[in-house]
Backbone bond lengths (Angstrom), bond angles and torsions (degrees), N, CA, C in turn:
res aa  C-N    CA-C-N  psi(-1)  N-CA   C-N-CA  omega(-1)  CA-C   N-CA-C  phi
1 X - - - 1.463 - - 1.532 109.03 -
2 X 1.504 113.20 132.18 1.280 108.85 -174.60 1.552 114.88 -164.48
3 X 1.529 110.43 126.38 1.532 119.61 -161.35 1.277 109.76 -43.10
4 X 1.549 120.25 154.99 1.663 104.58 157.37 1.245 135.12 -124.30
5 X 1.160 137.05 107.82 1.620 154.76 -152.63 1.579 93.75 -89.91
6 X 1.680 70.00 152.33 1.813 96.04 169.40 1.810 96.03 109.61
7 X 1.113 93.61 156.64 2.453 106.18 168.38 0.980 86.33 -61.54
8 X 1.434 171.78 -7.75 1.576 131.81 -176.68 1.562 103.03 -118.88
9 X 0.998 121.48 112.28 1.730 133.85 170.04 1.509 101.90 -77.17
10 X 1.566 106.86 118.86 1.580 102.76 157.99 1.587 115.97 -106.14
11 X 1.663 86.95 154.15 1.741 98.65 163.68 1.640 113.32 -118.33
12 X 1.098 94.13 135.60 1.755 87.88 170.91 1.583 117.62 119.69
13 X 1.391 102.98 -179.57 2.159 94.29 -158.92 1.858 85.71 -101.04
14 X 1.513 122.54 135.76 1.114 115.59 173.92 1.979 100.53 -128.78
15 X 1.274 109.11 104.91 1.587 112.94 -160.54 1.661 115.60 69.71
16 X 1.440 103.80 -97.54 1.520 123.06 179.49 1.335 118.83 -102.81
17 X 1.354 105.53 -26.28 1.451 108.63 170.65 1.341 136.62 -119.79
18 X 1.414 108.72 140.61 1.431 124.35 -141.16 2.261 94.07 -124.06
19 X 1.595 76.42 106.47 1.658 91.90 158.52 1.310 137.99 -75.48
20 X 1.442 103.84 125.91 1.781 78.70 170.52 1.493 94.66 -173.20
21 X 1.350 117.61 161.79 1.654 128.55 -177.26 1.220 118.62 -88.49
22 X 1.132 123.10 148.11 1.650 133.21 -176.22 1.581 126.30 -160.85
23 X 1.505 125.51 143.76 1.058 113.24 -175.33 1.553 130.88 -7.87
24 X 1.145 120.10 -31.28 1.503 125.12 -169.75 1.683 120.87 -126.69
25 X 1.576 87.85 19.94 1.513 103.12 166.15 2.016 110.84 114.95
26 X 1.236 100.70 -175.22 1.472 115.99 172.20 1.809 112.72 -69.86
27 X 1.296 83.19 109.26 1.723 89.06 173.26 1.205 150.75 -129.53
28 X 1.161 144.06 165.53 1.449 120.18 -167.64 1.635 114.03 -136.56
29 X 1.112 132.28 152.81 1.420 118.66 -154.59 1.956 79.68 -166.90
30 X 1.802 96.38 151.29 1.635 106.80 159.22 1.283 122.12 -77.21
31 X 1.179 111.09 132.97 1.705 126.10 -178.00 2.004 100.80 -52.33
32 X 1.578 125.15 112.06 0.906 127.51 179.40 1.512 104.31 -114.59
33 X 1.637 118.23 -172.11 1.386 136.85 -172.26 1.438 96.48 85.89
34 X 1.667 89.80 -164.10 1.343 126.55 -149.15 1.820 100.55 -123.98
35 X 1.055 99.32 138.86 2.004 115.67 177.98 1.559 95.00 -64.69
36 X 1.601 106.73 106.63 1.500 100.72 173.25 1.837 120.87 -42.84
37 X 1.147 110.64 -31.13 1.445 122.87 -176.47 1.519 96.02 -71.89
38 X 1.228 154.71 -80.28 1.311 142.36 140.93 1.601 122.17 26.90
39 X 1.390 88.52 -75.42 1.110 121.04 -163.59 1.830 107.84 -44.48
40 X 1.513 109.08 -56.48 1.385 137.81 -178.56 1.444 116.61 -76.62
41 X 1.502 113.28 -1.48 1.589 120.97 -163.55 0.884 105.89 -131.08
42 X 1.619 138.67 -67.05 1.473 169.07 -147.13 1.926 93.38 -51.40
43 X 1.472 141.21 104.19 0.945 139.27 155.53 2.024 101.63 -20.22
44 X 1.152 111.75 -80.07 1.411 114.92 172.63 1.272 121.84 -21.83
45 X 0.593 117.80 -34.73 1.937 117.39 -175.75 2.169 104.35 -94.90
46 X 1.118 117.85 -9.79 1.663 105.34 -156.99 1.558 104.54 -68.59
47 X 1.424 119.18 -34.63 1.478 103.27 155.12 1.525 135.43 -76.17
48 X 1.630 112.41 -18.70 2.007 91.38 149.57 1.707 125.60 -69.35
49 X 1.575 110.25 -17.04 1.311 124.69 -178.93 1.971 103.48 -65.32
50 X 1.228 91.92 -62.12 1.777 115.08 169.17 1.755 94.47 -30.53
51 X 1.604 122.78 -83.29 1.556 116.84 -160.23 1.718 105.66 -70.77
52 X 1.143 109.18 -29.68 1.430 96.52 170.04 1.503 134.43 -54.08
53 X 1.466 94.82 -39.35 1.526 111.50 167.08 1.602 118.68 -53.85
54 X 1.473 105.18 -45.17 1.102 110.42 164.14 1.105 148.31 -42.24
55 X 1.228 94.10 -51.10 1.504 136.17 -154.75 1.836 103.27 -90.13
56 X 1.468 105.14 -12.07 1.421 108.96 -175.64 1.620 116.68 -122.79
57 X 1.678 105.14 6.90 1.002 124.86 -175.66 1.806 100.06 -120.33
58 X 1.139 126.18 -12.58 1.454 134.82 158.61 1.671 106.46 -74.48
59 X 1.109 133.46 -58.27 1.680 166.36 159.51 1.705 76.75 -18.59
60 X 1.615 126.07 -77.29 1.222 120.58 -137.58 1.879 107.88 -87.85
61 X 1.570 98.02 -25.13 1.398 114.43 175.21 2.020 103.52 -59.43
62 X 0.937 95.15 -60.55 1.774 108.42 -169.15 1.525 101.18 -74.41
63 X 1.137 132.56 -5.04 1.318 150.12 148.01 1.496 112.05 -43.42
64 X 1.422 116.36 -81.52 1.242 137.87 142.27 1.179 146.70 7.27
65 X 1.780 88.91 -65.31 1.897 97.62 177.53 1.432 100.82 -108.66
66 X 1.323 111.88 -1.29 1.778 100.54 153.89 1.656 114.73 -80.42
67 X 0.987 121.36 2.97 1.237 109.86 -154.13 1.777 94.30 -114.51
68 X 1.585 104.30 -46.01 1.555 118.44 159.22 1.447 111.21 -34.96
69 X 1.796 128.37 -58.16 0.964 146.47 -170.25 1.498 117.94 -71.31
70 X 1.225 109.23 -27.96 1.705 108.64 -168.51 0.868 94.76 -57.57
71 X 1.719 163.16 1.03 1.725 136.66 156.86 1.517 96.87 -48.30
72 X 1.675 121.79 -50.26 1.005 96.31 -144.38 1.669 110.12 -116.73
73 X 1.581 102.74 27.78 1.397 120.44 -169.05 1.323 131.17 -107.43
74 X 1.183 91.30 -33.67 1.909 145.34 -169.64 1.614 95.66 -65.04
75 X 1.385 131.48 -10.19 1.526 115.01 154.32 1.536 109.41 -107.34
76 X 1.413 107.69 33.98 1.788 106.61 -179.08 1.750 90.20 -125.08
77 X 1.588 85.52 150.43 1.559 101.18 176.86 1.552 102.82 -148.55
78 X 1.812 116.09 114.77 1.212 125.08 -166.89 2.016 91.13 -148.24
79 X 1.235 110.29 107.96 1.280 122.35 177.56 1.680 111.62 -45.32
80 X 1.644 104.96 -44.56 1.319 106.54 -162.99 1.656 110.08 -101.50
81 X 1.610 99.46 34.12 1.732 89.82 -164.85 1.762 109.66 -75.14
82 X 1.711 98.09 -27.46 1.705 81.20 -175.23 1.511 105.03 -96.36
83 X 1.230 124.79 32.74 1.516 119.67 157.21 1.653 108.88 -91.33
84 X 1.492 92.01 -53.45 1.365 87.46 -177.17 1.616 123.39 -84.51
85 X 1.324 109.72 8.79 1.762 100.92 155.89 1.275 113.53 -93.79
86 X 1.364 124.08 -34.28 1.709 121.32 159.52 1.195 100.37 -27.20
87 X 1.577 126.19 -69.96 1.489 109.97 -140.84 1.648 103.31 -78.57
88 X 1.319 98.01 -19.59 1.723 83.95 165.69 1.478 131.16 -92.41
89 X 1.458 121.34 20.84 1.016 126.34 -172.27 2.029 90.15 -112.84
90 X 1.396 111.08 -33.63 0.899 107.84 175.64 1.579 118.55 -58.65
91 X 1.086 96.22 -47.22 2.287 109.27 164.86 1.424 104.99 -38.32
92 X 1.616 129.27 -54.89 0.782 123.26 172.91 1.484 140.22 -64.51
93 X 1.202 102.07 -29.23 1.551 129.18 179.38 1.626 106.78 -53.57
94 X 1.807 109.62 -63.90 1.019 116.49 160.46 1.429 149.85 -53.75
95 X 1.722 101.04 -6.10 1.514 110.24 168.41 2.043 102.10 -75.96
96 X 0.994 110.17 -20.72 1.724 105.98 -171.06 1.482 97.46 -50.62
97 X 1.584 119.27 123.89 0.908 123.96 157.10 1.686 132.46 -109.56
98 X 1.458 87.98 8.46 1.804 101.49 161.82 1.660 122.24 -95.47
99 X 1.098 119.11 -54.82 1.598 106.67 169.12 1.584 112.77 -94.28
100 X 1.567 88.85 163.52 1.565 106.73 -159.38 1.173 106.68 -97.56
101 X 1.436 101.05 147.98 1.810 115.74 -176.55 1.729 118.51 -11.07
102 X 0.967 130.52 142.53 1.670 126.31 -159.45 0.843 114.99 66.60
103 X 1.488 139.77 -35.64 1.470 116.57 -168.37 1.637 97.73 -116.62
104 X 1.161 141.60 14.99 1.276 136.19 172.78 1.734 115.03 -43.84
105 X 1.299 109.26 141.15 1.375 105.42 172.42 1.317 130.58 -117.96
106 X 1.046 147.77 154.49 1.619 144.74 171.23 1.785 101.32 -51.01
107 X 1.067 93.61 -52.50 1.464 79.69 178.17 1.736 132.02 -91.74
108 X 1.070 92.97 6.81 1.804 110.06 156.19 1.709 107.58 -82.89
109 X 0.821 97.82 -10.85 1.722 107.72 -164.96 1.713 105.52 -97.08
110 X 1.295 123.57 155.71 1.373 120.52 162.68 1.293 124.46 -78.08
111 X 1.709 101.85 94.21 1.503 112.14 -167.71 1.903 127.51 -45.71
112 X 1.895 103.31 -30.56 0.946 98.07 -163.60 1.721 115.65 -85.55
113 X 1.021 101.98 35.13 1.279 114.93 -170.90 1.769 106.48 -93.58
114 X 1.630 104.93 -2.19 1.811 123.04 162.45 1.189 95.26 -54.87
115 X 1.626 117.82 -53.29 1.203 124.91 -128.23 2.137 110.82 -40.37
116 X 0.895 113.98 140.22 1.972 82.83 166.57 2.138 99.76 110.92
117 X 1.700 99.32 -20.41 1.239 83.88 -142.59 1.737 91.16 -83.86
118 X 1.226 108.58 175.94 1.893 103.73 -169.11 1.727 81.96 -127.98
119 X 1.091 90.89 164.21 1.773 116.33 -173.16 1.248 90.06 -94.39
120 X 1.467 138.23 -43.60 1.513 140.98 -154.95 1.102 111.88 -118.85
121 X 1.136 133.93 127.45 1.827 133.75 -162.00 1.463 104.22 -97.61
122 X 1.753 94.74 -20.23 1.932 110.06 -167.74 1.718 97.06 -91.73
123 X 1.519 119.38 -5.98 1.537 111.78 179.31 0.997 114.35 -156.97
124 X 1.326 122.71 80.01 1.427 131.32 156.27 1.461 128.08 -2.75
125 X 1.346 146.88 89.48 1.672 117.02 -169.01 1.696 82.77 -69.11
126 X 1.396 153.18 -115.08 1.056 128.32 -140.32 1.376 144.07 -9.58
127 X 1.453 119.25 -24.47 1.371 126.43 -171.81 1.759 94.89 -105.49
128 X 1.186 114.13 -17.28 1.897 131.15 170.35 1.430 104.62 -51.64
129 X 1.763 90.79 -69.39 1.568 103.71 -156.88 1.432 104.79 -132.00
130 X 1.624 99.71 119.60 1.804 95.28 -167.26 1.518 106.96 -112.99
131 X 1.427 120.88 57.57 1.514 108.58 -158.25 1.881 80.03 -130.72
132 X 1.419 109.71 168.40 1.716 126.88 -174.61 1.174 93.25 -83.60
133 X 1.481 127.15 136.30 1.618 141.37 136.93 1.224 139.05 -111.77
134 X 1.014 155.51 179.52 1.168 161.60 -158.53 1.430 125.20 -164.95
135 X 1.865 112.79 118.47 1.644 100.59 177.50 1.051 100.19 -118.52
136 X 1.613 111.42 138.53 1.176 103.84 166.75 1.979 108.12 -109.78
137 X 1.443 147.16 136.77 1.040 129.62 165.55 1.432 109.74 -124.94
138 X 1.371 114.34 138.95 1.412 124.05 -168.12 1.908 104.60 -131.06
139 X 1.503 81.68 96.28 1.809 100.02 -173.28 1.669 120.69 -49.17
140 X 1.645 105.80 -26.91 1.248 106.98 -176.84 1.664 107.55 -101.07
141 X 0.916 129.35 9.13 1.808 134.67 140.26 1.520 103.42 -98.20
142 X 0.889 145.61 -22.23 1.509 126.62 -159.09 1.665 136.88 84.54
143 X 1.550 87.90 -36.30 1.981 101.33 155.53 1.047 125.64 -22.06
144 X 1.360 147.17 109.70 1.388 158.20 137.65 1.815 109.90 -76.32
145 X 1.520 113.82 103.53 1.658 93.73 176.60 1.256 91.30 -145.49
146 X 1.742 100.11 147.96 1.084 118.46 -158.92 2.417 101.47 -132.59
147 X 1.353 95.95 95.12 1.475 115.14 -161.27 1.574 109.86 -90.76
148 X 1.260 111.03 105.35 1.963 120.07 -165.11 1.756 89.50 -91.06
149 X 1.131 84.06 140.38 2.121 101.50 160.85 1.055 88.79 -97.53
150 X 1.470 98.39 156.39 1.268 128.26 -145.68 1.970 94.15 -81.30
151 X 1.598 98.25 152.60 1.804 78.50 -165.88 2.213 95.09 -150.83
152 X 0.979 124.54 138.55 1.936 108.54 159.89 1.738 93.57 -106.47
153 X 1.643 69.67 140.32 1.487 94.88 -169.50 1.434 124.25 -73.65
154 X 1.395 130.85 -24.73 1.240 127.80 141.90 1.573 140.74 -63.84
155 X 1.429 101.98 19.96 1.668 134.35 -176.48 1.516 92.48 -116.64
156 X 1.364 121.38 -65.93 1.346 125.00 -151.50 1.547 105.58 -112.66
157 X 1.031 127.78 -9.02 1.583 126.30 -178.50 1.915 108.97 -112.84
158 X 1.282 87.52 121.11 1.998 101.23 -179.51 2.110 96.36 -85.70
159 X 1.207 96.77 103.79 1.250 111.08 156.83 1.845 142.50 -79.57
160 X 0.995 109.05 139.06 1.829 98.19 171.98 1.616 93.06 -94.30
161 X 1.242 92.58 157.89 1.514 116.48 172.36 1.611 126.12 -39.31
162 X 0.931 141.38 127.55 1.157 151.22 140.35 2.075 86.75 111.11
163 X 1.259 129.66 2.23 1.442 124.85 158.55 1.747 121.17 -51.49
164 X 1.367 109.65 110.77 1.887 122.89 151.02 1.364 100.60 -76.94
165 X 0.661 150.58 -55.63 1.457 150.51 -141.38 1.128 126.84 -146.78
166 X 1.629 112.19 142.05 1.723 125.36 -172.18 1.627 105.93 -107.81
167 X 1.265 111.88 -176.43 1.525 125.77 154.21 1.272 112.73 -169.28
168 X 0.895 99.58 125.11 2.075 99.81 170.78 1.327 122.24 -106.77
169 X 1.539 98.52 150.41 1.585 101.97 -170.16 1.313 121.26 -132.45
170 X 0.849 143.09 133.81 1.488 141.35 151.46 1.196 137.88 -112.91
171 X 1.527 123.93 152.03 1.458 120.46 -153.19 1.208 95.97 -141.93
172 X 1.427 127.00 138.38 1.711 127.47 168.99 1.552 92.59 -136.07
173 X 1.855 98.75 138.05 1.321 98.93 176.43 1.562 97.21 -142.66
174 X 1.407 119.92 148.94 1.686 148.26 174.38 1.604 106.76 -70.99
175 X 0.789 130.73 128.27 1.284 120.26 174.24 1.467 113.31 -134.24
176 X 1.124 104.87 113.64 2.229 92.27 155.42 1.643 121.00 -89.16
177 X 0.884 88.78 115.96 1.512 88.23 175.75 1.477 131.72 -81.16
178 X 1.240 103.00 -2.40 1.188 112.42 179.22 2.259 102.39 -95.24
179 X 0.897 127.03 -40.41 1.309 118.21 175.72 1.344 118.69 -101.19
180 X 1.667 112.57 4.56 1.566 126.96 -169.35 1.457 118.65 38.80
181 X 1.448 117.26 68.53 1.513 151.10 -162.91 1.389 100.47 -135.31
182 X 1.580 119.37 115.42 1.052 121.08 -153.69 1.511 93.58 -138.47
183 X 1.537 130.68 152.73 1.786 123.81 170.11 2.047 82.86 -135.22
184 X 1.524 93.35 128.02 1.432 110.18 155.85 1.333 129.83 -105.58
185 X 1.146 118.88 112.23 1.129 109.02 160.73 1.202 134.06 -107.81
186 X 1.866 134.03 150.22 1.610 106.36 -176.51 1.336 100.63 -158.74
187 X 1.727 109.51 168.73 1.628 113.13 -160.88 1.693 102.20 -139.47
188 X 0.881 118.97 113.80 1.475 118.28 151.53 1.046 145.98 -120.58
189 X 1.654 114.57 137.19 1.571 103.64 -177.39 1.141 135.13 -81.34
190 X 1.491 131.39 160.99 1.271 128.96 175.24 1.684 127.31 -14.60
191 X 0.891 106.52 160.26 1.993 103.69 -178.44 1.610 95.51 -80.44
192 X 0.986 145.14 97.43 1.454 140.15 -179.57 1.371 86.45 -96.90
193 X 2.177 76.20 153.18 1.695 95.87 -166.78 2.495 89.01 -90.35
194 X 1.243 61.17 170.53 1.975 66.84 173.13 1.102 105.28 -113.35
195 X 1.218 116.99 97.40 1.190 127.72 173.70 1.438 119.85 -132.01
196 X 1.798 138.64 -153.91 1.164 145.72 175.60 1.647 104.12 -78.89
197 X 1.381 121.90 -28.29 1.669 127.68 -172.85 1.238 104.79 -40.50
198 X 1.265 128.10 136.71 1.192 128.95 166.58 1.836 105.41 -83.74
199 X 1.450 99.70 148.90 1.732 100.03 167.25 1.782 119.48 -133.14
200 X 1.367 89.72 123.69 1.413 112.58 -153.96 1.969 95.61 -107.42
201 X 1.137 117.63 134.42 1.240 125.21 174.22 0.915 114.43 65.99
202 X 1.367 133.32 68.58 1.701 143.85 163.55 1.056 107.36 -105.21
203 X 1.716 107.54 124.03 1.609 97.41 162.22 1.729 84.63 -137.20
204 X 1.341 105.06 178.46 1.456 114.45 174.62 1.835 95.84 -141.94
205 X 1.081 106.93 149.89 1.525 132.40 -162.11 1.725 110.90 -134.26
206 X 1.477 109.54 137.16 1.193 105.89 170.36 1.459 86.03 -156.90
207 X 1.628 100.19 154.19 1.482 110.90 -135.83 1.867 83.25 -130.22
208 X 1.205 117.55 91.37 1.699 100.71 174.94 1.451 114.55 -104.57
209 X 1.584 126.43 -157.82 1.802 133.75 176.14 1.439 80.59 -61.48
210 X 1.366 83.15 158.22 1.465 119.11 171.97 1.434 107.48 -80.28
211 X 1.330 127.46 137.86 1.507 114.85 154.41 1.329 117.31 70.82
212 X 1.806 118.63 21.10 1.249 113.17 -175.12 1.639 124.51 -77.96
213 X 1.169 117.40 165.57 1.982 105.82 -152.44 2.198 66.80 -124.55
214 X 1.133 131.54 45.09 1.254 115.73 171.79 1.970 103.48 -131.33
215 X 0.848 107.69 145.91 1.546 124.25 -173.03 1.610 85.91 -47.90
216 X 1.784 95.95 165.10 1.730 102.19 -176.57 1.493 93.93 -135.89
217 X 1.754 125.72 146.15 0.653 118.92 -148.22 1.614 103.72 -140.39
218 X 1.352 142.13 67.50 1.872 143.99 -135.65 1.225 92.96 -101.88
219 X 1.384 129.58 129.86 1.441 142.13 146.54 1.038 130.43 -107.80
220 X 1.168 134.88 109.51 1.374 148.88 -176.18 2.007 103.15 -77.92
221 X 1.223 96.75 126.32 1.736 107.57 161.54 1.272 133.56 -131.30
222 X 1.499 116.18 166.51 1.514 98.54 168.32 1.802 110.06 -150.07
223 X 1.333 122.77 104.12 1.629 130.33 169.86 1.450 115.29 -63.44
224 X 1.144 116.59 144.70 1.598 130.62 168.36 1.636 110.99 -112.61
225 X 1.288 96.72 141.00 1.532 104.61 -175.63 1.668 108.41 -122.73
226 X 0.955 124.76 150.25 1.655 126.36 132.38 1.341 133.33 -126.11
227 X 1.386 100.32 140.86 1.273 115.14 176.11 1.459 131.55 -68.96
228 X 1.213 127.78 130.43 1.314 107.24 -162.42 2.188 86.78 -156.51
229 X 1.409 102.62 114.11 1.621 111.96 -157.60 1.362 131.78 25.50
230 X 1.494 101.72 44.65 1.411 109.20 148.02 1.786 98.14 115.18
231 X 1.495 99.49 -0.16 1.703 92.27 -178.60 1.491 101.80 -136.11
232 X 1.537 102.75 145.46 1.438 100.75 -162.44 1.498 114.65 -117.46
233 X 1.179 101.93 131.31 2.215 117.08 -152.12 1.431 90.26 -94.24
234 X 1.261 133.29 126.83 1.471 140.95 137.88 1.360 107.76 -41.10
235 X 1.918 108.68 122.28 1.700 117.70 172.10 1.611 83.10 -69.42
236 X 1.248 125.92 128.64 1.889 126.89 171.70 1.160 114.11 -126.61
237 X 1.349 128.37 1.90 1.589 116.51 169.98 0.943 109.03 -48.58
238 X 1.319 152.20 -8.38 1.282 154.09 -176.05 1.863 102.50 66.01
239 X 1.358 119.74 32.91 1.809 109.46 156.79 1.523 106.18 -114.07
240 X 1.564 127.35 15.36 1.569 109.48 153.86 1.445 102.61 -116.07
241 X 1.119 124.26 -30.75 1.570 95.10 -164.46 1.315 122.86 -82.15
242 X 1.564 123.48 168.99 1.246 120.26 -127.04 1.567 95.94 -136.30
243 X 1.295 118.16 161.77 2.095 102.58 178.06 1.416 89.83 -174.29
244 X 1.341 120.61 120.60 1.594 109.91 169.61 1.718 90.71 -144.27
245 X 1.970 102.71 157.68 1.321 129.75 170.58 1.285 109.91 -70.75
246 X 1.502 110.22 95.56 1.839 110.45 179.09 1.575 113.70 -83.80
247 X 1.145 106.63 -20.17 1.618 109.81 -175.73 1.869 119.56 -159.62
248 X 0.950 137.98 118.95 1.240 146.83 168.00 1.520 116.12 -86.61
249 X 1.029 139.60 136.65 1.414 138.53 -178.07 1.753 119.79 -130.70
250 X 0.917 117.98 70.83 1.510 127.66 -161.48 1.583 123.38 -67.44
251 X 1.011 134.75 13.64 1.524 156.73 -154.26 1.382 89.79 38.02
């Protein structure tokens, strides 16, 4: 790699070398890789061909259930979220012990191995919200419920600065993965203030098909608010709020 001097800036591949601009100016570098035709043929390559396959079929899965999820994601902002759900979809990918290398699937794989994963790298929901829950989901009603012990929220809730107020959310969604047909459903509670109050009898509910033969998919969240004369503003830069995979349900 090597700067390029002189009044005339190039762009573009000239033989071996390939121009082009970048944060730190006009530059020039040797034309590298592999002959796509090669690439797709070459005995040598069928196991980088193998993780790529993979690797672009994890990409399109986690694609998906972010996209299912953005009701309840869509106030989080984490640069590296679809790297780092790839690589855990890839974990999963690799549990398939029915199809063979390249064609492995997430859902050949032991899905709940999401379980844990957070939408926000900048906010932990565990280090958010430190109180006991409970899901129960029952595939042949459709019920998703998600049952809090009783908890005060300035005991059990991790706040950012200048927050009155919480809300919690949860989201369960159906998915086929095979036609990318997705049903959301989702529940949230009241804007509670953060205070000493104790809160007794929370549950949140999401109500999906009955009897669905498609993987289940529960996210637990948590928003911060403040109040400010009587109306209460979502903190939304997306560096507090919080969203993690509490449960996967794979038939």
């Amino acid at each position: 790699m090597a700067n390029q001097k002189g009044i005339i800036k190039l762009k573009g591949t000239i033989g071996d070398i390939t121009f082009y601009k970048s944060k730190d100016g006009y530059m020039a570098r040797e034309k590298g890789g592999i002959d796509a035709k090669r690439f797709h043929s070459d005995p040598a390559f069928k196991r980088t061909r193998e993780n790529a396959q993979e690797f672009g079929h994890s990409g399109k899965i986690g694609s998906l259930i972010r996209r299912a999820f953005r009701p309840v994601t869509m106030g989080i902002s984490d640069s590296k979220l679809t790297s780092r759900f790839v690589k855990v979809l890839m974990s999963v990918v690799k549990t398939d012990a029915v199809n063979n290398r390249g064609d492995r699937l997430v859902t050949g794989g032991v899905m709940n191995l999401m379980e844990g994963f957070d939408f926000n790298v900048k906010a932990n929901l565990k280090k958010s919200f430190f109180n006991n829950y409970d899901i129960q989901w029952d595939r042949t009603t459709g019920e998703s419920k998600i049952t809090f012990a009783p908890f005060v929220p300035q005991e059990h809730v991790g706040v950012p600065n200048g927050t009155t107020h919480f809300r919690i959310v949860a989201g369960s969604a159906s998915i086929d993965f095979d036609t990318q047909v997705y049903e959301l459903k989702l529940d949230r509670s009241t804007i509670l203030p953060w205070d000493q109050t104790e809160i007794v009898d929370l549950e949140l509910i999401a109500s999906l098909a009955a009897n669905s033969t498609n993987p289940v998919i529960t996210v637990l969240g948590i928003e911060f608010y403040q109040e400010v004369n009587g109306v209460n503003y979502m903190l939304n830069n997306g560096g507090f709020n919080a969203a993690s995979i509490v449960k996967v349900d794979q038939v």
